[in-house]
C-alpha positions as CSV (number, residue, x, y, z in Angstrom):
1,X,-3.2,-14.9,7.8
2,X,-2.1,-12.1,5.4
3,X,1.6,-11.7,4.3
4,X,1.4,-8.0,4.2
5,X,3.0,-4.8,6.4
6,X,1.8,-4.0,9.1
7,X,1.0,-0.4,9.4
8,X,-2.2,1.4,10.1
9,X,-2.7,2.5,6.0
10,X,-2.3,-0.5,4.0
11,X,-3.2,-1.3,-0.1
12,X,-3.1,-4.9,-0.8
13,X,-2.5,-5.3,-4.7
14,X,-2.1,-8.2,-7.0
15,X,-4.0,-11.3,-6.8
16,X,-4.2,-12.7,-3.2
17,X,-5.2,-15.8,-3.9
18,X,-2.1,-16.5,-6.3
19,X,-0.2,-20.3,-5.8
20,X,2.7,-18.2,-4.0
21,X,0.8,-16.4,-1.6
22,X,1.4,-18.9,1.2
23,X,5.2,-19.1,0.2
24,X,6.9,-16.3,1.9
25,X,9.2,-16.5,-1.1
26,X,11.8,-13.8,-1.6
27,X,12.1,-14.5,-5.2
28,X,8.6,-15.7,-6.9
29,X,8.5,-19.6,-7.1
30,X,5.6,-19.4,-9.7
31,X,6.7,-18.6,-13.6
32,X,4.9,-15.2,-15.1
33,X,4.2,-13.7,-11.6
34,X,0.7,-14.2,-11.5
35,X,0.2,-12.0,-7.8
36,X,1.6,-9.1,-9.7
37,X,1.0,-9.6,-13.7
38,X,-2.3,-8.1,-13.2
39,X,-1.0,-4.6,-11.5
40,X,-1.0,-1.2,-13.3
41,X,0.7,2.4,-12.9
42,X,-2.9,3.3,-12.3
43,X,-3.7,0.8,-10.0
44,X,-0.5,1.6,-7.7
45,X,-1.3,5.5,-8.6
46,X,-5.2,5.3,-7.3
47,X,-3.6,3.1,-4.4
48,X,-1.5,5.9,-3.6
49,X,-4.1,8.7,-3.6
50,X,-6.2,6.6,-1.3
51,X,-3.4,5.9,1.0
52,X,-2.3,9.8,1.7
53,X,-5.5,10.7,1.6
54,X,-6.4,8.6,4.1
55,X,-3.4,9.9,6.3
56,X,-4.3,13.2,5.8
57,X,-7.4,13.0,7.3
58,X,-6.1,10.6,9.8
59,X,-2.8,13.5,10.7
60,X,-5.2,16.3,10.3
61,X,-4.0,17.8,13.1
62,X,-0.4,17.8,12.9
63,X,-0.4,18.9,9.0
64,X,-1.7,22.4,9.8
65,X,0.9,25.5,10.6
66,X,1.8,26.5,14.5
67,X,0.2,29.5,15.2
68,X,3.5,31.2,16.3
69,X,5.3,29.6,12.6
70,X,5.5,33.5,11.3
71,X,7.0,35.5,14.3
């Protein structure tokens, strides 16, 4: 079992298998933040790409302009 969201576009980062995964902690119980220490601005940027690019194509449909929009 994950402790993650549930939603239908999901990026897990940090280190999963990190001693507090299975704690359900609000506040880390483990010193230094191990399931975190490791994450970048670049990692959580490419993450982020991914993610609406992925609900792009998933919402393809609803992005695009009503034919009627300009009357």
């Amino acid at each position: 079992m994950k402790w993650a969201p549930y939603a239908a576009h999901v990026e897990l980062l940090g280190d999963q298998g990190a001693p507090c995964r299975l704690s359900r902690a609000r506040d880390c119980p483990v010193p230094g933040h191990p399931c975190l220490a490791g994450v970048g601005v670049d990692d959580v940027l490419a993450a982020h790409e991914r993610l609406v690019g992925c609900a792009l194509r998933t919402n393809q449909g609803s992005l695009r302009t009503p034919p009627d929009a300009d009357r």
